[in-house]
C-alpha positions in Angstrom: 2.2 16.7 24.5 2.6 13.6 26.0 0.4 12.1 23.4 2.7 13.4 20.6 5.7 12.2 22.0 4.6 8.4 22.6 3.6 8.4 19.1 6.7 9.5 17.7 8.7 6.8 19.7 6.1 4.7 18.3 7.0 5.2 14.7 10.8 5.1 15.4 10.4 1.0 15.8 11.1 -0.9 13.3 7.9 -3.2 12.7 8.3 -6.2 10.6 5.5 -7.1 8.0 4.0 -11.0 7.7 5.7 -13.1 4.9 2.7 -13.2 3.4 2.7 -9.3 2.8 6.3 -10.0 1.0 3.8 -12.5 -1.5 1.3 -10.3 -2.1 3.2 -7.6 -3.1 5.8 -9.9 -5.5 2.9 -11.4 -7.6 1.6 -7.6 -8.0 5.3 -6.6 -8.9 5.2 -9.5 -11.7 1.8 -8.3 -12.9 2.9 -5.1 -13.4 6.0 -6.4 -15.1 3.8 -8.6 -17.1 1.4 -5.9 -18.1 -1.3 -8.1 -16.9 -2.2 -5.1 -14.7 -4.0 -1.4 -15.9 -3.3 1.4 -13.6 -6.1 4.2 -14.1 -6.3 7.4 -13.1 -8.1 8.9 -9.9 -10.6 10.6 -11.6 -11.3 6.9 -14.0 -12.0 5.3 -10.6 -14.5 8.1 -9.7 -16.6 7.5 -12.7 -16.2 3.8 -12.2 -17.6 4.3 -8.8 -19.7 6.5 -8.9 -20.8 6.2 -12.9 
């Protein structure tokens, strides 16, 4: 119980991501806004992978 409890403080925090997280995820923001970027589906990926 005392497991459960530590990691439910542990979420509570507030944990700030590096800047270059923030940069990352802009430039994918502005390729989706572009349409530079193709989502495809789950099951696309599948037969990508595994053909």
């Amino acid at each position: 119980m005392e497991i459960l409890k530590d990691d439910d403080q542990a979420e509570d925090q507030d944990i700030e991501s590096p800047a270059w997280h923030g940069e990352i995820l802009k430039k994918r923001a502005e390729k989706i806004e572009s349409g530079e970027t193709k989502f495809i589906s789950l099951e696309e990926l599948k037969k990508k992978i595994l053909g």
